[in-house]
C-alpha positions as CSV (number, residue, x, y, z in Angstrom):
1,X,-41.1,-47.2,22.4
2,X,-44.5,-49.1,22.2
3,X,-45.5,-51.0,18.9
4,X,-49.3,-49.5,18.2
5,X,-49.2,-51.9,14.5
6,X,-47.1,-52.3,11.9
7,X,-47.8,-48.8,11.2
8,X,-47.2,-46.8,14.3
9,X,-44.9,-46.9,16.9
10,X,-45.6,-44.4,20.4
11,X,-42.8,-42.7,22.1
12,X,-43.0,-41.9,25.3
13,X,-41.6,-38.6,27.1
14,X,-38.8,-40.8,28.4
15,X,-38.0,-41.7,25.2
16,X,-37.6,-37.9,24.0
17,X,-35.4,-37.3,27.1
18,X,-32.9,-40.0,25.7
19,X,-32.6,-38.9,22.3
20,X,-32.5,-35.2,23.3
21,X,-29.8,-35.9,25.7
22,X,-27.8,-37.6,23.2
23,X,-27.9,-34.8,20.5
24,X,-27.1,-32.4,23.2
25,X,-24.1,-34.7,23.7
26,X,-23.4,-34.3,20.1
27,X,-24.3,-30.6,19.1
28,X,-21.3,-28.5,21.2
29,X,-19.2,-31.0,19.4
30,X,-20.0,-31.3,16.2
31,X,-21.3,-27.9,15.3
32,X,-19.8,-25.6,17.6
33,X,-20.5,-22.3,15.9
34,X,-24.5,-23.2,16.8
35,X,-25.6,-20.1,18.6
36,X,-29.2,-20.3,19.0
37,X,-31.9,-22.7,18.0
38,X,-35.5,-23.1,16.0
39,X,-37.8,-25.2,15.7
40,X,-39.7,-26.1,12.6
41,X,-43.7,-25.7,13.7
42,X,-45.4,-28.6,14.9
43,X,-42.9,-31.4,15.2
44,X,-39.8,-29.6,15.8
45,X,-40.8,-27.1,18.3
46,X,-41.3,-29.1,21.3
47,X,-37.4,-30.6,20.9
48,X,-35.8,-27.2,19.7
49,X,-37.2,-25.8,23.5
50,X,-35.8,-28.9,25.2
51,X,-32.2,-28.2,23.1
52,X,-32.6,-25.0,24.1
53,X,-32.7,-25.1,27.8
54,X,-30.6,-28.1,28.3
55,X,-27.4,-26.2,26.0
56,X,-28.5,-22.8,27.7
57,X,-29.3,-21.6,23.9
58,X,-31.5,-19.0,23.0
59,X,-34.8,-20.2,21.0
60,X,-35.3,-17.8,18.4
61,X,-38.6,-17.0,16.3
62,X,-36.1,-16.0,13.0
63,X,-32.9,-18.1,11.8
64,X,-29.8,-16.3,11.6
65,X,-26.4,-17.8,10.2
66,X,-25.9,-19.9,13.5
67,X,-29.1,-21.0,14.2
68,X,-29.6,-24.8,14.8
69,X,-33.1,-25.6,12.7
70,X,-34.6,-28.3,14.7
71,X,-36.9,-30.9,13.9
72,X,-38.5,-34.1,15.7
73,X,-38.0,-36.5,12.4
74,X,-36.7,-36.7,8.5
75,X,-38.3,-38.8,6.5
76,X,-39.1,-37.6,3.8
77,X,-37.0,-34.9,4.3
78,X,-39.1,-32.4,2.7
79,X,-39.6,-29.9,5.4
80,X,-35.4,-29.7,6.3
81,X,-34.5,-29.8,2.3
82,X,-36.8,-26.2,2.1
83,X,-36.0,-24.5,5.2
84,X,-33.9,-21.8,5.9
85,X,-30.7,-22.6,7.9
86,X,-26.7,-23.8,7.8
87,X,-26.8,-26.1,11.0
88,X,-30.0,-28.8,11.4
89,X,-30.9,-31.7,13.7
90,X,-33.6,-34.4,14.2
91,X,-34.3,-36.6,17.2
92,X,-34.7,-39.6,14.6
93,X,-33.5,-40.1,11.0
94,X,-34.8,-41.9,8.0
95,X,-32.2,-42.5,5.6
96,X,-33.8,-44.9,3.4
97,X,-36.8,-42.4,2.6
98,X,-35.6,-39.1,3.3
99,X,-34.6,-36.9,0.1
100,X,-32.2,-34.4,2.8
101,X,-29.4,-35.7,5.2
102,X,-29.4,-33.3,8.6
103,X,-26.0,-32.2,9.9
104,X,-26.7,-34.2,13.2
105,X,-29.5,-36.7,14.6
106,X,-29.7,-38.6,17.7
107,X,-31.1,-42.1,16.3
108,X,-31.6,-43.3,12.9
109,X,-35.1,-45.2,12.3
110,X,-34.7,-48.4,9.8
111,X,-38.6,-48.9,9.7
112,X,-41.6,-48.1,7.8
113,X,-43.5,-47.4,10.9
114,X,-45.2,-43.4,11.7
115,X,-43.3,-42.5,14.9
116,X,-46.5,-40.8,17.2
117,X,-44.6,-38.1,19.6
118,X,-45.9,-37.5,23.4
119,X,-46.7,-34.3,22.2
120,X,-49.2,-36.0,19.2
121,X,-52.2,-37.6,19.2
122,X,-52.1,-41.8,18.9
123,X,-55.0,-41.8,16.9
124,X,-53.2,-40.0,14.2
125,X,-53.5,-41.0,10.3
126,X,-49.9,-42.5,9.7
127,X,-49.4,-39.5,7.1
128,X,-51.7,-36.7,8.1
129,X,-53.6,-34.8,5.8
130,X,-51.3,-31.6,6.2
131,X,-48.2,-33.4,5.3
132,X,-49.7,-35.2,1.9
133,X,-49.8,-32.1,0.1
134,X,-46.1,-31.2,0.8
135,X,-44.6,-34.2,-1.5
C-alpha cells in the first residue's frame, strides 16, 4: 500500500492478491452454501472474477439465492445495503463509516483515506462524482 496524501492510499496488484487470497480462505468456510458469485459494476467486478476462478465458482450476470455479491470496499455501505443478494463480501471494510456490515471481508480499513484500486486511476477525486449522488 503506498500513501499518495492523507487522502489516498494506492494498492497495488499484489496487494489485491493478498486480500483475495484471504477471503477465499474464509468464504468455503463461513458461507458454504455460496454457489456462484457477482460483482457489483465497477469496484466489485475485478475481485468477484478473481473469487471466481481461484474457488472454481461460476461468475454470474443475475443473483440467485446463493450468489456471493461481491465488492472491492464498504464504506459507506450504500451500494451493498441496496443490492440484491443473501451472501456479500468486500476486500476491505469500513466500519466506522459504513451504514451496512457484509457477511465476510478480508481487511477492515480504520482510516479516512480513498483506497485507489490497480484497476482505477490515481488521479481520482477521493469521492468521485458518480458516487456523491448515491448518499
Amino acid at each position: 500500500m503506498l500513501k499518495l496524501s492523507d487522502r489516498k492510499l494506492v494498492l497495488s496488484w499484489g496487494d489485491i492478491n493478498e486480500v483475495v487470497n484471504e477471503l477465499c480462505e474464509r468464504i468455503p468456510l463461513d458461507l458454504p452454501l455460496v454457489d456462484s458469485v457477482y460483482g457489483i459494476p465497477r469496484g466489485g467486478l475485478v475481485p468477484a472474477v478473481l473469487i471466481s476462478h481461484k474457488l472454481d465458482l461460476p461468475y454470474v450476470n443475475f443473483i440467485g439465492k446463493n450468489t456471493l455479491v461481491v465488492d472491492d470496499i464498504c464504506d459507506s455501505g450504500v451500494t451493498l445495503k441496496k443490492s440484491p443478494g443473501q451472501f456479500t463480501a468486500v476486500l476491505y471494510h469500513k466500519p466506522h463509516t459504513s451504514i451496512f456490515t457484509p457477511d465476510i471481508w478480508a481487511r477492515e480499513h480504520k482510516g479516512h483515506e480513498w483506497l485507489i484500486y490497480p484497476w482505477e486511476s490515481s488521479s481520482a477525486e477521493p469521492i468521485q462524482g458518480y458516487l456523491q449522488n448515491q448518499n
